[in-house]
C-alpha positions in Angstrom: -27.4 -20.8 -35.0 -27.5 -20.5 -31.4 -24.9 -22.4 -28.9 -24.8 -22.1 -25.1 -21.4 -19.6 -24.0 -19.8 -22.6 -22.3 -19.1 -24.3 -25.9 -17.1 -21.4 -27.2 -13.6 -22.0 -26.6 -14.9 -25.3 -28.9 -16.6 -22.8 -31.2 -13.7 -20.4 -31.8 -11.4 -23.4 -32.7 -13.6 -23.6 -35.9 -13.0 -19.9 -36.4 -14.9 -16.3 -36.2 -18.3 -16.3 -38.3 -18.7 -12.3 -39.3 -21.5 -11.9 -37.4 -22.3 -12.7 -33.5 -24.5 -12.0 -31.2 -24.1 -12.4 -27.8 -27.5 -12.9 -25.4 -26.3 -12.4 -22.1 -28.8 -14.2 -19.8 -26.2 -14.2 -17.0 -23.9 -11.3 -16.6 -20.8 -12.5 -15.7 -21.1 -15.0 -18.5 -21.8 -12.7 -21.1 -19.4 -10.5 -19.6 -16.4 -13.1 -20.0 -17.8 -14.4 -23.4 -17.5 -11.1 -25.3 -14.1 -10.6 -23.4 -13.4 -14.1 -25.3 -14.3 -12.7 -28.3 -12.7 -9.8 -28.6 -9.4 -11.4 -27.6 -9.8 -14.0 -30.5 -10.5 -11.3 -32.9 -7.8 -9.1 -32.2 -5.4 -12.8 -32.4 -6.9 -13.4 -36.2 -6.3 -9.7 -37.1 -9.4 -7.8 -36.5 -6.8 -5.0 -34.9 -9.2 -2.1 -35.3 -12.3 -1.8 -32.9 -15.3 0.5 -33.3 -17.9 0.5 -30.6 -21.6 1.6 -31.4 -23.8 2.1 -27.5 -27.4 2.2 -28.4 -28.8 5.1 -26.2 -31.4 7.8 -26.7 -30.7 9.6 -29.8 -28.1 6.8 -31.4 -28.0 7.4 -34.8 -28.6 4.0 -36.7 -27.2 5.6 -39.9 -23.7 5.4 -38.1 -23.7 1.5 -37.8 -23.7 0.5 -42.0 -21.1 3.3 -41.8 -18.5 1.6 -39.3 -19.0 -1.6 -41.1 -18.6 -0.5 -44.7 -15.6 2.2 -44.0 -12.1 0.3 -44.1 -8.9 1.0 -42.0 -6.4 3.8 -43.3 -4.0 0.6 -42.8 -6.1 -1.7 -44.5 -6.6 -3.8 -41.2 -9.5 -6.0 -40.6 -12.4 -4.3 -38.3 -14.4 -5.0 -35.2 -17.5 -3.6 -35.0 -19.1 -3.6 -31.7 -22.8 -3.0 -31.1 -24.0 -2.9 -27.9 -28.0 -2.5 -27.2 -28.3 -2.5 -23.1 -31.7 -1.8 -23.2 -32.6 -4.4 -25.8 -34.8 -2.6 -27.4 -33.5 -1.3 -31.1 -36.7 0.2 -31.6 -38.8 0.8 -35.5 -35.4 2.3 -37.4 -33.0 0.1 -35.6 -35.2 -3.4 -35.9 -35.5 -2.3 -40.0 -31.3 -1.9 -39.7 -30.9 -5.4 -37.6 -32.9 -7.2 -40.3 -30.5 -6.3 -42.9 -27.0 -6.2 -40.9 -26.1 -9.8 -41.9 -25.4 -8.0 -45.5 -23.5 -5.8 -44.3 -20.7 -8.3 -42.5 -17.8 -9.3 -44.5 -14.2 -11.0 -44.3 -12.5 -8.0 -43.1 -15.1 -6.8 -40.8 -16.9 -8.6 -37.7 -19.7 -7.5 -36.2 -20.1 -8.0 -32.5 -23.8 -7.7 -30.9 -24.4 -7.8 -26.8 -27.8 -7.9 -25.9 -29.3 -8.2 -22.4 -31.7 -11.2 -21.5 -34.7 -10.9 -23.7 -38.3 -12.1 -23.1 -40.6 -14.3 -25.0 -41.6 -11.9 -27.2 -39.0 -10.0 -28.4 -37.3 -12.9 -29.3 -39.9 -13.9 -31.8 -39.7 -10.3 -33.7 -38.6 -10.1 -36.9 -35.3 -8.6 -36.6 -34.1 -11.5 -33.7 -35.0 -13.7 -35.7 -33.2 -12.1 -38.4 -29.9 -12.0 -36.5 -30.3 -15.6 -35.4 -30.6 -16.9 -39.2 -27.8 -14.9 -40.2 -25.4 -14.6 -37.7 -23.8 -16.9 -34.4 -25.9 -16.3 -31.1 -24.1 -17.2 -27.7 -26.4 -17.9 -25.2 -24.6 -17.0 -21.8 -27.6 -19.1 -19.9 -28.1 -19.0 -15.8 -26.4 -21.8 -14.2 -28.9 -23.3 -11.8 -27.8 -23.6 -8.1 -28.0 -27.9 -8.7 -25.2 -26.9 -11.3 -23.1 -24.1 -9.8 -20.9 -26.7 -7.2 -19.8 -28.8 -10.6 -19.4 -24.8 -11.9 -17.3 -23.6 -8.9 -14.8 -26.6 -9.1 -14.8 -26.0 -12.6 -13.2 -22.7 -11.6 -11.2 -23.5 -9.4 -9.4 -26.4 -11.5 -8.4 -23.2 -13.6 -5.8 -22.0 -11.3 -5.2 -25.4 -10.0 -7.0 -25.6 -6.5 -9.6 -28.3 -5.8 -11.6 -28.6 -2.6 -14.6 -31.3 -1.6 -17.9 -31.5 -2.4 -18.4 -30.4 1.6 -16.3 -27.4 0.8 -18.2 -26.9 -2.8 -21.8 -27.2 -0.9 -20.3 -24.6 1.6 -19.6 -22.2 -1.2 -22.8 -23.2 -3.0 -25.0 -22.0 0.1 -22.8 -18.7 0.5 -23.2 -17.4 -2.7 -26.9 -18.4 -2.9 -26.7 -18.6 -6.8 -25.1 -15.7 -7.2 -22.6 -16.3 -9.7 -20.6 -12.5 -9.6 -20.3 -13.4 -6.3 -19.0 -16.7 -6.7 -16.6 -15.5 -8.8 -15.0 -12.9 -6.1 -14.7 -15.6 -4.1 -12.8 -18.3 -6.5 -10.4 -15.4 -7.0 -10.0 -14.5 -3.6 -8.9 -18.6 -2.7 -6.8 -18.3 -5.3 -5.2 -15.3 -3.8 -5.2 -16.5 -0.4 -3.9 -20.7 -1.5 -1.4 -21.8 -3.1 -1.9 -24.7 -5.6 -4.1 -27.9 -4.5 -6.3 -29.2 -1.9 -7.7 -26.6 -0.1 -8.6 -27.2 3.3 -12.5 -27.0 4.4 -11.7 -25.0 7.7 -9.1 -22.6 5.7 -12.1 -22.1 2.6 -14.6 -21.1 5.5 -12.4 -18.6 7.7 -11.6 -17.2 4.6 -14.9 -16.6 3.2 -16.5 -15.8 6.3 -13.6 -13.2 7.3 -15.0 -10.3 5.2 -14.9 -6.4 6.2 -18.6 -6.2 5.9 -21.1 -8.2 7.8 -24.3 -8.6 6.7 -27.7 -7.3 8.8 -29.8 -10.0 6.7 -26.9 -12.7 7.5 -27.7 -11.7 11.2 -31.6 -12.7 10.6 -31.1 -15.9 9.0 -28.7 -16.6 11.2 -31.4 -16.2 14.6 -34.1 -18.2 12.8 -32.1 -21.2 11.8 -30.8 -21.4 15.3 -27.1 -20.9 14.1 -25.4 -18.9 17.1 -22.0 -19.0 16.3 -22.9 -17.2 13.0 -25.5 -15.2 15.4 -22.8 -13.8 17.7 -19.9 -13.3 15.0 -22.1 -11.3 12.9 -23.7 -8.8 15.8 -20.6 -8.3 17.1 -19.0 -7.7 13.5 -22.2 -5.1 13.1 -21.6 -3.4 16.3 -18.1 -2.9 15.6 -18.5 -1.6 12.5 -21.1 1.1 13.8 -23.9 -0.4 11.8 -27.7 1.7 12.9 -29.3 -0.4 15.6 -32.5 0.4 14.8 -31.7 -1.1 11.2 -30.4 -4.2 12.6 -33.6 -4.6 15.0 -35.9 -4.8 11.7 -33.8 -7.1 9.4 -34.3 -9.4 12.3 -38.0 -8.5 13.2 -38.9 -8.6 9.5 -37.7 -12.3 9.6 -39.9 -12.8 13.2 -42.9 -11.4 11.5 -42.7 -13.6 8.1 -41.9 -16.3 10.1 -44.8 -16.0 12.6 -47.3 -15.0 9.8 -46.6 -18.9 7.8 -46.8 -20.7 11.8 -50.3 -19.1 12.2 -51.3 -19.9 8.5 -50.6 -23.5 8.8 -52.1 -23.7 12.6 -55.3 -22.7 10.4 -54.7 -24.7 7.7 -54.0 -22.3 5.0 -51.8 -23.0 2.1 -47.8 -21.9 2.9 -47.7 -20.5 -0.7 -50.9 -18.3 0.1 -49.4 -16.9 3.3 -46.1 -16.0 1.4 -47.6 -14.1 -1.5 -49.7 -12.4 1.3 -47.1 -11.1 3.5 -44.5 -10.7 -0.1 -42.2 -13.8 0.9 -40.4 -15.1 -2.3 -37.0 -16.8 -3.0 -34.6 -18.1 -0.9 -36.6 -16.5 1.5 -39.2 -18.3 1.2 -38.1 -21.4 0.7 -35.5 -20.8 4.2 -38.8 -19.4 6.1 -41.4 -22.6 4.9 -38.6 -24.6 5.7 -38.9 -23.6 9.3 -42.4 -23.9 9.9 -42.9 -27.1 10.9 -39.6 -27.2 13.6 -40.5 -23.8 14.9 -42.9 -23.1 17.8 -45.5 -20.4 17.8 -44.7 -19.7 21.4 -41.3 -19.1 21.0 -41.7 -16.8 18.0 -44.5 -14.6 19.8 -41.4 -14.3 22.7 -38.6 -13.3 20.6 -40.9 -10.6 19.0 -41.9 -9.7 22.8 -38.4 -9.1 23.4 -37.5 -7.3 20.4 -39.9 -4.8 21.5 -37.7 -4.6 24.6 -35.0 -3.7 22.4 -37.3 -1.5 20.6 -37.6 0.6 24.2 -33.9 0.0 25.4 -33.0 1.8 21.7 -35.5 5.2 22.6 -34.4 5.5 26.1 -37.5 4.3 27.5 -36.5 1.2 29.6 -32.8 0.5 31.1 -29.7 -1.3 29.5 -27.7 -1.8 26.7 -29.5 -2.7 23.5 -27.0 -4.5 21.5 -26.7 -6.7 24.6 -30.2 -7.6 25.0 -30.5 -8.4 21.2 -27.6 -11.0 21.8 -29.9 -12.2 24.5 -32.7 -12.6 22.0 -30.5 -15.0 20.2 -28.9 -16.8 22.8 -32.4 -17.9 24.5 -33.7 -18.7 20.9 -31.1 -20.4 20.5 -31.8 -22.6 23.4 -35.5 -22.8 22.5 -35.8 -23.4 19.1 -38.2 -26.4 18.4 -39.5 -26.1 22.0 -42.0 -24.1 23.6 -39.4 -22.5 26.1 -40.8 -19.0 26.6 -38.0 -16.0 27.0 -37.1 -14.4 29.7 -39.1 -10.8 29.0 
């Protein structure tokens, strides 16, 4: 039987089946899900753990072994198998076939697995597992679904916030679901109980230690100079390379300038990203950009990164850092326009 990971607090109320496998698809999911699990065992009396790590040179021979050999006490057993590689290879796939035998009322037997492709989830000894056993699916949650997720989250330590507030956090995060996590905890940390307030959510989110060099190029492109400014200086404060900074933000020029020519030619926007190796939210932020960008004002801002470029080696006058913030001011000012920069 298999059953998505958000259905298991429902699942355990029916009780522990001897045998589980866990498919973790998302991390964090599967990460909380076994957590789950193991608490719930240890609650219904499975009080002795064992845990089997498939790695080069695992001995298979070891596995019927934990699950046939009893406490000294007489307690009920967890045995936990984990196979990070997912890949149990010829001895393990003939021992995973069988293993539903081997489960029993006293012992449980815990399986994690990694996401698994196509495939491998049609051999014989997944299939096998999935007969015999209960397989939690800890399944992606699509950005559409990860603002319902996030208040979801935050209802569990009592906090609510608007759906402006939950978009906010959406477009942080860009689907990352570790790193939504962090940040649920950290409001809950920072806020007491209730609304919370869309200005305190932001400050707080936005106030990190580390600023981010590719923050600072998407930050130029879309035109957003507040971020612009708060991040560069955040980067020079923190003594991050210039030189490093200069290509996050030329890499971004480049892409940018490669999908204006394509379309002033008439080529496909997809084409012109698998050309230059443009994918994700990349892509989709870039494309996005196309139509409200100018080609003249892209060819300028690359003009005057080469300024920074020379200022950086020595080879023209001034301070680099501040002629990058000029970058972004004057594209700032000229986005959607023809302006040309001051070079």
């Amino acid at each position: 039987m298999r059953l998505p990971s958000e259905k298991l607090e429902s699942i355990l109320r029916r009780g522990l089946q001897p045998l589980i496998i866990v498919l973790g698809e998302e991390p964090l999911l599967a990460f909380e899900a076994l957590d789950t699990l193991r608490k719930a065992a240890h609650q219904q009396g499975y009080t002795t753990r064992e845990v089997l790590t498939v790695e080069p040179g695992f001995e298979w021979g070891s596995l019927p072994f934990a699950c046939n050999s009893s406490s000294l006490f007489g307690d009920k057993k967890l045995v936990e198998l984990r196979i990070p590689s997912g890949k149990p290879g010829a001895e393990g796939a003939r021992h995973l076939e069988t293993l539903g035998q081997l489960s029993s009322q006293d012992t449980l037997i815990l399986i994690s697995l990694p996401a698994l492709d196509y495939r491998t989830q049609q051999s014989v000894w997944f299939k096998a597992l999935e007969s015999t056993g209960l397989m939690i699916v800890a399944m992606p949650v699509t950005r559409d679904r990860l603002p319902a997720w996030i208040a979801h989250r935050l209802a569990l330590q009592q906090q609510k916030a608007t759906p402006e507030t939950l978009a906010f956090l959406t477009g942080r995060v860009e689907g990352h679901l570790l790193a939504a996590h962090q940040e649920i905890l950290k409001l809950g940390l920072l806020f007491p109980p209730g609304i919370l307030s869309p200005d305190a959510v932001r400050d707080a989110v936005l106030n990190v230690a580390r600023h981010d060099i590719h923050d600072l190029a998407s930050a130029l492109i879309t035109g957003d100079l507040a971020r612009f400014v708060r991040t560069l200086r955040g980067l020079q404060a923190e003594g991050e390379a210039l030189p490093l900074v200069l290509w996050a933000i030329v890499e971004d020029l480049r892409a940018l300038n490669h999908l204006i020519t394509a379309q002033r030619n008439r080529r496909s926007l997809s084409a012109a990203c698998r050309e230059a190796r443009i994918w994700g939210p990349r892509q989709k932020l870039l494309e996005s950009l196309v139509a409200r960008t100018s080609p003249g004002l892209c060819e300028a801002a690359l003009v005057m990164a080469a300024r920074v470029d020379r200022t950086i080696k020595g080879v023209e006058d001034g301070d680099p850092w501040d002629t990058l913030l000029a970058l972004g001011l004057q594209w700032g000012k000229g986005s959607g326009s023809d302006l040309k920069l001051e070079v």
